[in-house]
C-alpha positions as CSV (number, residue, x, y, z in Angstrom):
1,X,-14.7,-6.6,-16.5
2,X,-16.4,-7.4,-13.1
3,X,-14.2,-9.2,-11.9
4,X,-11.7,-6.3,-11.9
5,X,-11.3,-4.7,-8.0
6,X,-9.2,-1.1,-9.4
7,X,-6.4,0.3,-11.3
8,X,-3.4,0.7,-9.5
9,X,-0.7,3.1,-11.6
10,X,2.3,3.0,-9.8
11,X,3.3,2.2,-6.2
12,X,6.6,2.4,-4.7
13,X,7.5,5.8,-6.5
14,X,10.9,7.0,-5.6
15,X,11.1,10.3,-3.4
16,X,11.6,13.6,-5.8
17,X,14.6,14.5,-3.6
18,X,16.3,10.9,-3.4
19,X,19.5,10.6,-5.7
20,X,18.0,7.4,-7.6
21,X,18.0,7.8,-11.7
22,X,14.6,6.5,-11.4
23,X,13.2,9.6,-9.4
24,X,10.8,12.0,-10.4
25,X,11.9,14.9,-11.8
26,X,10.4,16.9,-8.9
27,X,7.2,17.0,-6.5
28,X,4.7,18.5,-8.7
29,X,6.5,16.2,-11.6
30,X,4.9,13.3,-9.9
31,X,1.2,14.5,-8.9
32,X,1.0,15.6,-12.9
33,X,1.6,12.2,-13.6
34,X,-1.2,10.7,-11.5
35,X,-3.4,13.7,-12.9
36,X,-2.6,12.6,-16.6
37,X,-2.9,8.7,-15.8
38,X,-5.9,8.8,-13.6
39,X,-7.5,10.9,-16.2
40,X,-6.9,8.6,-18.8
41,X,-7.9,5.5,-17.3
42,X,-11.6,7.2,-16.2
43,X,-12.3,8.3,-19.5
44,X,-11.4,4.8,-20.9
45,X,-13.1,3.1,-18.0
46,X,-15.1,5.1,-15.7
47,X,-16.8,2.1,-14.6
48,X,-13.8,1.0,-12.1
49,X,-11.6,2.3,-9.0
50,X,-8.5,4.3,-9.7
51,X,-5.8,4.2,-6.8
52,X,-2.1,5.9,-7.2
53,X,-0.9,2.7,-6.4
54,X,0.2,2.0,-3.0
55,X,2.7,5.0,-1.8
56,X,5.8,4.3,0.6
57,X,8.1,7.1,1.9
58,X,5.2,9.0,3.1
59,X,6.7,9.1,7.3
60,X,10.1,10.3,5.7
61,X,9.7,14.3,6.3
62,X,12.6,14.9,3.5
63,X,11.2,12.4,0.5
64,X,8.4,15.4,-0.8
65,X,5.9,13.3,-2.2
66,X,2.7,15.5,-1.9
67,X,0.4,12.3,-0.8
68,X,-2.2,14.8,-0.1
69,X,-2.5,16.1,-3.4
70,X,-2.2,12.4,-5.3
71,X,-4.9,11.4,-3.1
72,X,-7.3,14.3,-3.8
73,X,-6.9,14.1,-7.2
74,X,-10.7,13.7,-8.7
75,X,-10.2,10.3,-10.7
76,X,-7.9,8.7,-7.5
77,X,-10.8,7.4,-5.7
78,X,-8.9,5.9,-2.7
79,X,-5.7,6.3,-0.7
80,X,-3.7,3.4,-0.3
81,X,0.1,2.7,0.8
82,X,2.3,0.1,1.4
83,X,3.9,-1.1,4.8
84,X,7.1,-2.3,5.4
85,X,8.4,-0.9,7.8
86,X,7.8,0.5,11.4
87,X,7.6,4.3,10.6
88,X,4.8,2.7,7.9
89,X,2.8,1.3,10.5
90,X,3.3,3.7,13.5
91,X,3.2,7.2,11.0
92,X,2.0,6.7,7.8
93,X,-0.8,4.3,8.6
94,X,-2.7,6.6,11.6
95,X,-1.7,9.4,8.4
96,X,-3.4,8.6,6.0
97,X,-5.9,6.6,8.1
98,X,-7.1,9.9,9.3
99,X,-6.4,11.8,5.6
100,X,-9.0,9.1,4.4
101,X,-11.8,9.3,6.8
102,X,-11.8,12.9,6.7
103,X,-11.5,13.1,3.1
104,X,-14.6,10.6,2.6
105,X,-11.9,8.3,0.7
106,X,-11.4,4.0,1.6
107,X,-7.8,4.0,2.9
108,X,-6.2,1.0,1.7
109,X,-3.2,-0.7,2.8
110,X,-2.3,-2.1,-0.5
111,X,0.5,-4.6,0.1
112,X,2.6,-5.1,3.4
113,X,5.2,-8.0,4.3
114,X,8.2,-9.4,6.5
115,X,10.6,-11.5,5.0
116,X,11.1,-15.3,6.4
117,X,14.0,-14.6,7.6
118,X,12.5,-13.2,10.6
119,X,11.5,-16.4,11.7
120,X,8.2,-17.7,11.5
121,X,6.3,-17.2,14.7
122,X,8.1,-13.4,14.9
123,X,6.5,-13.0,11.3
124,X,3.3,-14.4,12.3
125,X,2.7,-11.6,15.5
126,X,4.2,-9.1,12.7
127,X,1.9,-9.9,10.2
128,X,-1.2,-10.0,13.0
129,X,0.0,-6.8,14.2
130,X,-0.9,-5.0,10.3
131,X,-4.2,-6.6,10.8
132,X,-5.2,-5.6,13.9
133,X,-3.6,-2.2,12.8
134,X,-6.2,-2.4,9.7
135,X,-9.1,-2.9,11.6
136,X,-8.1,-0.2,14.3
137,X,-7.6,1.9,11.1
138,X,-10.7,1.5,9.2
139,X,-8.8,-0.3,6.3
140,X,-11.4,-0.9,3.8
141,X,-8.6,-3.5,2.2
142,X,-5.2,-4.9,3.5
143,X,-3.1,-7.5,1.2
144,X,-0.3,-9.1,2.2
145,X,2.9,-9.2,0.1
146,X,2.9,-12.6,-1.4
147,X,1.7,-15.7,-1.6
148,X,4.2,-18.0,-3.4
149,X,6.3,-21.2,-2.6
150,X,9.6,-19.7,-2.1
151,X,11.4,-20.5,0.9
152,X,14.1,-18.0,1.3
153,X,15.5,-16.0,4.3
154,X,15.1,-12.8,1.9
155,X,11.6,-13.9,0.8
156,X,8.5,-12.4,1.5
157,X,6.9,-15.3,0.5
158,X,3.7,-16.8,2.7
159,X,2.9,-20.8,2.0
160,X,1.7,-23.9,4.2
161,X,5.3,-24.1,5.1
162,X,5.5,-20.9,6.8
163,X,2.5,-22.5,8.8
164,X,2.4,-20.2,11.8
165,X,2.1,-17.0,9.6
166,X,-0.2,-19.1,7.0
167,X,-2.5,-20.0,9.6
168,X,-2.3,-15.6,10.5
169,X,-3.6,-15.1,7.3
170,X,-6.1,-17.8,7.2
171,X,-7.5,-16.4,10.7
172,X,-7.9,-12.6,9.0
173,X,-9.3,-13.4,5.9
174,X,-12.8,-12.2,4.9
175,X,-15.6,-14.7,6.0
């Protein structure tokens, strides 16, 4: 299809050392899984991007999800994370920033977000802040986590009537 940007497998893995059910069995657990599912989807389409999906954890020391390795892998043609949180942005994004440029890959911030309930003008320098991050990054793509009408403290939600951080997005997007 050429209207189809990339495959994204899975982001928001759990660490290998966290205590959640849902973990992955161990570090090189989860790298074999992006080697087997990166494989797969080039030899059924080796016409499109393959990206790990974006990865989170990656400024916690302790989580042991080899990033390096995911990203390196030959069919993962792109690094790309998710930002939620300050480590994200002050850590991980110069990271893997750097990881990217010096690994000839796009970095990609995949998906990043506030909830409402920071209050709309907060979330609008919040949400300018990732861009300008982006751009100081090299981001070859930055997507913000989600356009939808719900208005919700708890809701990361953008719309007209969050209009200061709507009119944010509106000012960054691609001309």
């Amino acid at each position: 299809s050429p209207a189809l940007l990339y495959y994204a497998i899975a982001g928001e893995v759990k660490c290998p050392t966290s205590s959640d059910p849902f973990r992955p069995a161990s570090t090189q657990a989860l790298t074999n899984y992006y080697r087997v599912l990166s494989d797969a989807l080039y030899a059924a389409d080796p016409h499109h991007l393959i990206s790990s999906g974006g990865l989170s954890h990656l400024n916690e020391s302790n989580c042991d999800i080899d990033w390096q390795s995911i990203f390196s892998l030959p069919h993962i043609n792109m690094a790309t994370i998710h930002v939620y949180s300050d480590g994200d942005r002050s850590i991980t994004m110069p990271m893997v920033a750097h990881w990217a440029a010096s690994n000839q890959k796009p970095f990609v911030v995949e998906e990043f977000g506030f909830q409402q309930g920071d209050g709309d003008a907060r979330r609008a320098s919040e949400f300018q802040n990732v861009y300008n991050l982006g751009k100081q990054y090299d981001a070859a793509a930055i997507v913000f986590w989600n356009l939808g009408p719900e208005l919700n403290p708890s809701s990361y939600e953008v719309n007209p009537n969050t209009p200061l951080t709507w009119s944010t997005i509106i000012q960054n997007a691609p001309r």
